[in-house]
LOKE-864147 format. One record per residue (C-alpha): residue number from 1; x, y, z. Coordinates in steps of 0.02 Angstrom, whole numbers, plus 50000, padded with zeros to 5 digits. Layout:
<recs>
<rec><resi>NUM</resi><X>X</X><Y>Y</Y><Z>Z</Z></rec>
...
</recs>
This chain:
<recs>
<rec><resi>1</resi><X>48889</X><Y>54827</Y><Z>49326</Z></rec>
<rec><resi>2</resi><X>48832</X><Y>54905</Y><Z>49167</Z></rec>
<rec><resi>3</resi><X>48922</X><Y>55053</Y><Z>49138</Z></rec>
<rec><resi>4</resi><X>48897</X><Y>55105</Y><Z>48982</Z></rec>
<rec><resi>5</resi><X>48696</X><Y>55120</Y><Z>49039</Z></rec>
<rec><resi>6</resi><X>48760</X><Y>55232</Y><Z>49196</Z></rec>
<rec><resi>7</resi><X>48854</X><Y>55327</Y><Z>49073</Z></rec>
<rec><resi>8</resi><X>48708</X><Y>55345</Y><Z>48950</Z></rec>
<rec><resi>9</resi><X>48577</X><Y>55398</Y><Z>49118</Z></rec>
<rec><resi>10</resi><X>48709</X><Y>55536</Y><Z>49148</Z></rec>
<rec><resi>11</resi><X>48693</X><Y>55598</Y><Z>48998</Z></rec>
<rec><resi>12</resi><X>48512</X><Y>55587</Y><Z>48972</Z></rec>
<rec><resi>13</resi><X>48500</X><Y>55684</Y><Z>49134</Z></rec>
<rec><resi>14</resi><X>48630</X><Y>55806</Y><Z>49058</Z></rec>
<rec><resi>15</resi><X>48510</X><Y>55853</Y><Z>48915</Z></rec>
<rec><resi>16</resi><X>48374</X><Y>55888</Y><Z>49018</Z></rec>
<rec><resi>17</resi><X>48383</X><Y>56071</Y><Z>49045</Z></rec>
<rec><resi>18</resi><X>48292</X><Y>56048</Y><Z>49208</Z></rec>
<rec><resi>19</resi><X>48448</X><Y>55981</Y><Z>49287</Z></rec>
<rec><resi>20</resi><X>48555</X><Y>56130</Y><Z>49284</Z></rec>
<rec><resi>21</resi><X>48631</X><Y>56168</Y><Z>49100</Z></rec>
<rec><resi>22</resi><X>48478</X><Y>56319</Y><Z>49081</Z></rec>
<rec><resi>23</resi><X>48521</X><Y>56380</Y><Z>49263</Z></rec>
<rec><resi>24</resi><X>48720</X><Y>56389</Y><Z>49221</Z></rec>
<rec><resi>25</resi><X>48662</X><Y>56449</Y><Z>49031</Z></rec>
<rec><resi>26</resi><X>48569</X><Y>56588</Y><Z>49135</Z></rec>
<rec><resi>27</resi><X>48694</X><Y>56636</Y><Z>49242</Z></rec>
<rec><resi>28</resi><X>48842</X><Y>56647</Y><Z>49109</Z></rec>
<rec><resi>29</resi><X>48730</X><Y>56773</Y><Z>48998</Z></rec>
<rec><resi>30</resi><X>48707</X><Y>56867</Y><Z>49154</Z></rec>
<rec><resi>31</resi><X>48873</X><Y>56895</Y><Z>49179</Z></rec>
<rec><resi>32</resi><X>48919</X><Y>56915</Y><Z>48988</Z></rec>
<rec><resi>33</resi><X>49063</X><Y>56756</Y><Z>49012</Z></rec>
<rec><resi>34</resi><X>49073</X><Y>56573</Y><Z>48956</Z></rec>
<rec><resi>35</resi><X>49194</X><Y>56567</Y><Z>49101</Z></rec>
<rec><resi>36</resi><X>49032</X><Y>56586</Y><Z>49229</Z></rec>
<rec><resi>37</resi><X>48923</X><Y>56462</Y><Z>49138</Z></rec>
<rec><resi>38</resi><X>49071</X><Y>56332</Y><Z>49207</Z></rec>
<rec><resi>39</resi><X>49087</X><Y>56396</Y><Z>49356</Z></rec>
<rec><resi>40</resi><X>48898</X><Y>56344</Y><Z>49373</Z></rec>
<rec><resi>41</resi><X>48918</X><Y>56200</Y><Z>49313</Z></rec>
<rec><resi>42</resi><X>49035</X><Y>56124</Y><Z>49448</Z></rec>
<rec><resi>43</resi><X>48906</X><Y>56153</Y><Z>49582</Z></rec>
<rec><resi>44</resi><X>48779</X><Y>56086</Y><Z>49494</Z></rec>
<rec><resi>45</resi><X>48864</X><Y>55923</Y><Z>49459</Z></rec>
<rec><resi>46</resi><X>48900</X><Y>55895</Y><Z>49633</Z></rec>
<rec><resi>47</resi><X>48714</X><Y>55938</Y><Z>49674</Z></rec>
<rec><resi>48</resi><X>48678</X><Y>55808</Y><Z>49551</Z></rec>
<rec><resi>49</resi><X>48802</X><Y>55668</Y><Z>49618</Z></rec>
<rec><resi>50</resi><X>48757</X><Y>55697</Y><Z>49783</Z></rec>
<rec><resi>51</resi><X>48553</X><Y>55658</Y><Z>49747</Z></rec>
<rec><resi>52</resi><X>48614</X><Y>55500</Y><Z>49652</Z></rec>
<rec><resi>53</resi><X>48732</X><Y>55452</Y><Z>49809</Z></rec>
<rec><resi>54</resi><X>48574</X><Y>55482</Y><Z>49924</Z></rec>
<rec><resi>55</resi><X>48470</X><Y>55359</Y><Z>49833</Z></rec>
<rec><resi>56</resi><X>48614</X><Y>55232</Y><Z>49828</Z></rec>
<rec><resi>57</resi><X>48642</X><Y>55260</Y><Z>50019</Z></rec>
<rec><resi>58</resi><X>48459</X><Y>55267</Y><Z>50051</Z></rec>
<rec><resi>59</resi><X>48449</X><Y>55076</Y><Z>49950</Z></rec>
<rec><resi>60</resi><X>48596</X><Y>55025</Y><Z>50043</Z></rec>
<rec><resi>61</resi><X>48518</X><Y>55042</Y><Z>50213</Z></rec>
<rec><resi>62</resi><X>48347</X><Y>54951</Y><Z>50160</Z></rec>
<rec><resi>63</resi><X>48455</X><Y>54811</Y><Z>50102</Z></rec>
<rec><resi>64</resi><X>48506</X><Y>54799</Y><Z>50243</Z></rec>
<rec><resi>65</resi><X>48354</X><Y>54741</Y><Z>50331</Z></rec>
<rec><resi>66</resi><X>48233</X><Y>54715</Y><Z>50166</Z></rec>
<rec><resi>67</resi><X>48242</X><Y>54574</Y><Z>50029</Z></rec>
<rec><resi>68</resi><X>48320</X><Y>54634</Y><Z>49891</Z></rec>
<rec><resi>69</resi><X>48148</X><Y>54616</Y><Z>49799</Z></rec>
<rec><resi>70</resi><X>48053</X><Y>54726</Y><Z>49925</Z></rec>
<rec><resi>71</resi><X>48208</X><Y>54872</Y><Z>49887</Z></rec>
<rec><resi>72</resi><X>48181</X><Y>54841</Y><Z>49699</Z></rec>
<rec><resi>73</resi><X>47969</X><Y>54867</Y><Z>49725</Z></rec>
<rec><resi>74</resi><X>48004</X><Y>55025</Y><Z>49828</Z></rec>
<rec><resi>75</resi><X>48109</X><Y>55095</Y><Z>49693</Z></rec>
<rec><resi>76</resi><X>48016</X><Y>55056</Y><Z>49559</Z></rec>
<rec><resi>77</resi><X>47851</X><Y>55119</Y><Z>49662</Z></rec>
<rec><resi>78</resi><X>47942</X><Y>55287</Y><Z>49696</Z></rec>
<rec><resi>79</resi><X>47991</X><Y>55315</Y><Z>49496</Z></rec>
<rec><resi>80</resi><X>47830</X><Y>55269</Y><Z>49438</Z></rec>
<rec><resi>81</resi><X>47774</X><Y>55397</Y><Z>49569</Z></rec>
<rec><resi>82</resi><X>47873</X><Y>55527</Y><Z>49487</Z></rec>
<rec><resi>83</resi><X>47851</X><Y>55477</Y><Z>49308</Z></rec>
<rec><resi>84</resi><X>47636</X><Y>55506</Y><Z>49334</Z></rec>
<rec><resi>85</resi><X>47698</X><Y>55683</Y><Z>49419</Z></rec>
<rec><resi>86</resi><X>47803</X><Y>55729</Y><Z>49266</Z></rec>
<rec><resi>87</resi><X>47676</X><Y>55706</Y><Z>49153</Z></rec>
<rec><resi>88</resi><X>47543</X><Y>55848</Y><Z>49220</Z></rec>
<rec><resi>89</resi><X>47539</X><Y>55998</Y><Z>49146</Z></rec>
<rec><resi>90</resi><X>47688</X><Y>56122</Y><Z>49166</Z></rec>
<rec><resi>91</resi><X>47700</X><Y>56308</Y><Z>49130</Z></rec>
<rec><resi>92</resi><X>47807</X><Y>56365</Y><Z>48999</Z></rec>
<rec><resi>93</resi><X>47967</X><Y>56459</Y><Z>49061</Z></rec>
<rec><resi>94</resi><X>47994</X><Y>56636</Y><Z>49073</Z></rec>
<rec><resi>95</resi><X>48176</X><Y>56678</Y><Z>49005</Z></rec>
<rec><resi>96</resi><X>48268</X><Y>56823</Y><Z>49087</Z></rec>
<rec><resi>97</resi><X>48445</X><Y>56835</Y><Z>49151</Z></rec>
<rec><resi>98</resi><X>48423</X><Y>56968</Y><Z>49270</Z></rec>
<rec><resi>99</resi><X>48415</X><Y>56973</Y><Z>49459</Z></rec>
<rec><resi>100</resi><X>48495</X><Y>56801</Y><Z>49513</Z></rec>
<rec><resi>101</resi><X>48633</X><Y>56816</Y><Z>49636</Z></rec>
<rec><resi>102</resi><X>48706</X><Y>56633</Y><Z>49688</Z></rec>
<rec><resi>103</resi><X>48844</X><Y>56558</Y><Z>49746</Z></rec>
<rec><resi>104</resi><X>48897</X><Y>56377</Y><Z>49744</Z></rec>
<rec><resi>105</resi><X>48828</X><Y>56330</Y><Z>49892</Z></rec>
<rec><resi>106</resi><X>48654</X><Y>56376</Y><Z>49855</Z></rec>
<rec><resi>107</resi><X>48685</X><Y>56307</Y><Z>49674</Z></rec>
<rec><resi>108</resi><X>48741</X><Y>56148</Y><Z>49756</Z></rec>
<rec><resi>109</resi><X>48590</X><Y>56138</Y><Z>49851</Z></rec>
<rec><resi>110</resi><X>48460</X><Y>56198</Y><Z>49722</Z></rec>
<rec><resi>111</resi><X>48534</X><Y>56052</Y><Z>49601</Z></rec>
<rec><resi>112</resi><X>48519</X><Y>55925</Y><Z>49727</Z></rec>
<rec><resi>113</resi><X>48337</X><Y>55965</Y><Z>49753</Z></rec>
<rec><resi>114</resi><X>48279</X><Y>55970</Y><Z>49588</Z></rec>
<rec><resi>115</resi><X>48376</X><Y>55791</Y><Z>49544</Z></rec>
<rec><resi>116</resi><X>48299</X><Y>55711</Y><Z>49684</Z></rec>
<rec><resi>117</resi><X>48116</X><Y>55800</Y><Z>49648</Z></rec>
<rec><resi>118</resi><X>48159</X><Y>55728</Y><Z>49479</Z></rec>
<rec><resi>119</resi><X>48189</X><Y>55549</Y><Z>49537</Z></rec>
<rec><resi>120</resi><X>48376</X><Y>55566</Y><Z>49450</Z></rec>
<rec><resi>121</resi><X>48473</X><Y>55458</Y><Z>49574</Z></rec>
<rec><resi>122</resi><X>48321</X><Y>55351</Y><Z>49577</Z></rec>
<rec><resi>123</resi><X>48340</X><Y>55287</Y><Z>49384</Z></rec>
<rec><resi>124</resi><X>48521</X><Y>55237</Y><Z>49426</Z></rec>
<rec><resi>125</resi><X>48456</X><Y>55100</Y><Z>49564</Z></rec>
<rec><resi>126</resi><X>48399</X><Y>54981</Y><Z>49433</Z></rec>
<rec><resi>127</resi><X>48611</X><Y>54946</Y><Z>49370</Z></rec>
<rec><resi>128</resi><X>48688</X><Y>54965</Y><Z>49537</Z></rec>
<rec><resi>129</resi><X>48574</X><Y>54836</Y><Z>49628</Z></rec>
<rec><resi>130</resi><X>48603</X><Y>54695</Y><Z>49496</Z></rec>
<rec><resi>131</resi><X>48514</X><Y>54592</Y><Z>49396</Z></rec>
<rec><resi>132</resi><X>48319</X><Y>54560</Y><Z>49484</Z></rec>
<rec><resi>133</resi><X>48364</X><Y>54351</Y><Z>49501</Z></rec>
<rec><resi>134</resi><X>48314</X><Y>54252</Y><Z>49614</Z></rec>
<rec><resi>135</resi><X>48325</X><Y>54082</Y><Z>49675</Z></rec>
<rec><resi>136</resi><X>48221</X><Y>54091</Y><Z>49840</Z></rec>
<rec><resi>137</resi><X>48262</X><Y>54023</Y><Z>50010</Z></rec>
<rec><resi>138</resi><X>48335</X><Y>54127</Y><Z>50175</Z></rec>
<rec><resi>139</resi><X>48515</X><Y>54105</Y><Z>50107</Z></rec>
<rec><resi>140</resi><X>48443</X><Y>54229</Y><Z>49972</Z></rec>
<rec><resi>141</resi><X>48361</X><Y>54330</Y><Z>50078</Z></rec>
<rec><resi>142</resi><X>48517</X><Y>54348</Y><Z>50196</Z></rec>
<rec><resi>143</resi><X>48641</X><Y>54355</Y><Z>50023</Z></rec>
<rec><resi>144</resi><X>48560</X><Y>54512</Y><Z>49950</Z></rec>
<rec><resi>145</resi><X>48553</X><Y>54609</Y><Z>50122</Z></rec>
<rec><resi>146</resi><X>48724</X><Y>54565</Y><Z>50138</Z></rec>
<rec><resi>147</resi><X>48770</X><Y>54643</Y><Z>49954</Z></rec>
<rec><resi>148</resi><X>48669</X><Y>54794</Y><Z>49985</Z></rec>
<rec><resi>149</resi><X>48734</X><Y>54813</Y><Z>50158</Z></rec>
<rec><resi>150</resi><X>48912</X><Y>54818</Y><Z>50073</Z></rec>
<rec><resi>151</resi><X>48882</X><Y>54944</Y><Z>49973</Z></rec>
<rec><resi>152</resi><X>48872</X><Y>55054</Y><Z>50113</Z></rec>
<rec><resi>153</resi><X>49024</X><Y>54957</Y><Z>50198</Z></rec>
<rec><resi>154</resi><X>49158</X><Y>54891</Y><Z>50088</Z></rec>
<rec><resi>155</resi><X>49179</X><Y>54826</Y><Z>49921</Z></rec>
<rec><resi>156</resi><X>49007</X><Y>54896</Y><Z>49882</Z></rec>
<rec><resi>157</resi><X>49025</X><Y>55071</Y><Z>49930</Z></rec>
<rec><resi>158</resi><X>49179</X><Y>55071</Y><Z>49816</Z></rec>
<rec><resi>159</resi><X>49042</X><Y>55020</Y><Z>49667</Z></rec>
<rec><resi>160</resi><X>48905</X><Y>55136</Y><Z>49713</Z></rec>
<rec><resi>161</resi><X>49047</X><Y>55289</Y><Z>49705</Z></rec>
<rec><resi>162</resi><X>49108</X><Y>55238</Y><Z>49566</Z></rec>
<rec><resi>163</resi><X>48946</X><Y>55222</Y><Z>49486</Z></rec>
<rec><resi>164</resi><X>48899</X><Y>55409</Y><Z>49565</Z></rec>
<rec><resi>165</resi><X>49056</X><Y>55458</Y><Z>49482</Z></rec>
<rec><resi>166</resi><X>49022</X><Y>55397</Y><Z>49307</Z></rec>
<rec><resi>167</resi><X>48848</X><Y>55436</Y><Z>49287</Z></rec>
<rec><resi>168</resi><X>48903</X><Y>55620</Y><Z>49340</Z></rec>
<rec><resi>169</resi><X>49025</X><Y>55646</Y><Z>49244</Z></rec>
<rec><resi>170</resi><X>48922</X><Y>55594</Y><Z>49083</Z></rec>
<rec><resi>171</resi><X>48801</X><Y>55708</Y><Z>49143</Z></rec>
<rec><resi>172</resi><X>48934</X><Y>55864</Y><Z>49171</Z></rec>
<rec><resi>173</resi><X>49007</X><Y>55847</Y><Z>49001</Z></rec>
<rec><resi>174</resi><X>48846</X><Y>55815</Y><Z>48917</Z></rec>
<rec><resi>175</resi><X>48749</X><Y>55979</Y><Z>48995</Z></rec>
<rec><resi>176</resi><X>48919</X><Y>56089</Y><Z>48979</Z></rec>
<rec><resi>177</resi><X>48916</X><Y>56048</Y><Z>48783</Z></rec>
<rec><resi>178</resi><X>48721</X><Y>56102</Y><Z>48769</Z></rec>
<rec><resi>179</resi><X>48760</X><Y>56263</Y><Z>48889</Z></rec>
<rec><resi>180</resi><X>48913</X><Y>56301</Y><Z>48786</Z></rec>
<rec><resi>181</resi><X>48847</X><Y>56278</Y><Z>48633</Z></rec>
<rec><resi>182</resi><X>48707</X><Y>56383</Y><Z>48683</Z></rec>
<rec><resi>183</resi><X>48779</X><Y>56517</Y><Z>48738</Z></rec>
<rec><resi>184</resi><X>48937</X><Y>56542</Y><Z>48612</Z></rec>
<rec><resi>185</resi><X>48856</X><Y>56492</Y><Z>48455</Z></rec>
<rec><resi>186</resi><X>48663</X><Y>56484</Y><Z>48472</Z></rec>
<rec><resi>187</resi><X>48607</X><Y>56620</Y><Z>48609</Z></rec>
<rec><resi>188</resi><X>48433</X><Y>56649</Y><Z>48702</Z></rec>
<rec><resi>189</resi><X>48335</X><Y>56689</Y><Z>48549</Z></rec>
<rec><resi>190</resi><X>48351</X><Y>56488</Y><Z>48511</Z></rec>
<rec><resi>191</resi><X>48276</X><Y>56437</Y><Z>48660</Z></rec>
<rec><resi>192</resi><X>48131</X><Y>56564</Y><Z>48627</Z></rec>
<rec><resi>193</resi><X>48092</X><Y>56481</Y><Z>48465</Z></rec>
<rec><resi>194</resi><X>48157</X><Y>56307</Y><Z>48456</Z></rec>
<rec><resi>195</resi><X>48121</X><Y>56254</Y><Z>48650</Z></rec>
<rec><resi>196</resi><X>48076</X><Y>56084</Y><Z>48673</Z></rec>
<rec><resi>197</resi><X>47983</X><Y>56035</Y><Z>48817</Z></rec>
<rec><resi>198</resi><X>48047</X><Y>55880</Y><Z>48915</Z></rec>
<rec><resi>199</resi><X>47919</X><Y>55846</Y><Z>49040</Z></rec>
<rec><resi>200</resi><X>47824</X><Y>55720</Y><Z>48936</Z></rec>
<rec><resi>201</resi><X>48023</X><Y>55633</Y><Z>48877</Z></rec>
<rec><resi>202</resi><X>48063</X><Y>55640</Y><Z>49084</Z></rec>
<rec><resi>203</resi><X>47907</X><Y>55561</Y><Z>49139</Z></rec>
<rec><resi>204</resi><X>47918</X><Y>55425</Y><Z>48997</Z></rec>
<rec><resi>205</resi><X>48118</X><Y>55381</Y><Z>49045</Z></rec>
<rec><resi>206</resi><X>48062</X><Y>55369</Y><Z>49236</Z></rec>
<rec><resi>207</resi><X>47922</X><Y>55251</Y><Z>49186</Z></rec>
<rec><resi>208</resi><X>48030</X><Y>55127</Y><Z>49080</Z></rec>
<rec><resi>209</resi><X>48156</X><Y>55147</Y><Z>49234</Z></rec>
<rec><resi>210</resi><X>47992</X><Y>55097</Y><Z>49351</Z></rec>
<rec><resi>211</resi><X>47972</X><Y>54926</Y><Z>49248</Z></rec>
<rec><resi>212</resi><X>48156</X><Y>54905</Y><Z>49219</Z></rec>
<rec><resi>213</resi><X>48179</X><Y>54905</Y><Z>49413</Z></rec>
<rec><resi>214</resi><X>48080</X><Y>54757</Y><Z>49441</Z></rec>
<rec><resi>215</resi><X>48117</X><Y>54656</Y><Z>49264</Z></rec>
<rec><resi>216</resi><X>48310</X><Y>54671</Y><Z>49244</Z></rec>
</recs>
């Protein structure tokens, strides 16, 4: 299992201000306390880590019944799917603070929609499914469904939390950092004049994701 590459998708998908730091960012000026912008953040993170279980359990049951090579085409068919999205044109965001009233439920929620619209538990498929070998042959076959059917069962399961666990965590500490530095040192005239825009960055990672799905 590469970890450090879980790790480093976390925190790509922590920098992304689509995935929840600008939404806690918002909220926390709204209120006029840092305190709020982590109390946004907790909701979000489990919004996130619940999109990237989803795809893991969603994997998991296609294993199940699917060569391991058919799972890996889907995935990579899906990301490439969402990369092409990504890179249409966007409008530019309006900032304002006023007028949201949320709680962590819908927070929850909202994150775990916009991570899976984004293809975010998607990109981690690629290093929990393994390296894309393969030696042909039924005992193959029948080996792969039964590693992908343990990941929803035993030993596997244990991996694909785990895995959930680290890539979220990267991602929490990573888009706390941006919305605290934001918001204590920085402020919302910086994002007026030094925004960044991340579609075109977002559709490129799920892209390289696409062809590292079927390649690794």
């Amino acid at each position: 299992m590469d970890w450090a590459s879980i790790a480093l998708l976390g925190s790509l998908h922590g920098v992304n201000p689509a995935m929840g730091w600008l939404f806690a960012l918002s909220l926390g000026l709204q209120a006029q306390s840092g305190r709020a912008v982590w109390s946004a953040l907790a909701p979000l993170a489990f919004g996130h880590a619940l999109a990237v279980a989803a795809a893991l359990a969603v994997a998991a049951a296609l294993g199940v019944v699917l060569p391991l090579a058919w799972v890996r085409g889907i995935a990579a068919s899906a990301l490439l799917g969402f990369g092409l999205l990504h890179l249409r044109p966007h409008s530019h965001p309006r900032w304002g603070t006023g007028g949201m009233c949320v709680g962590p439920r819908q927070l929850t929620t909202w994150s775990f929609l916009v991570s899976s619209a984004h293809g975010a538990g998607l990109m981690v498929l690629p290093f929990v499914l393994g390296p894309a070998t393969s030696t042909g042959g039924a005992h193959v076959h029948s080996g792969h469904a039964a590693y992908l059917a343990g990941v929803a069962v035993s030993d596997g399961r244990a991996t694909a939390v785990l895995a959930t666990v680290v890539h979220t965590a990267a991602y929490f500490i990573v888009a706390g950092a941006i919305a605290w530095v934001v918001y204590e040192r920085l402020g919302l005239r910086f994002l007026r004049s030094a925004w960044i825009n991340m579609n075109v960055a977002w559709a490129a990672a799920l892209i390289v994701t696409a062809v590292a799905t079927v390649l690794l």
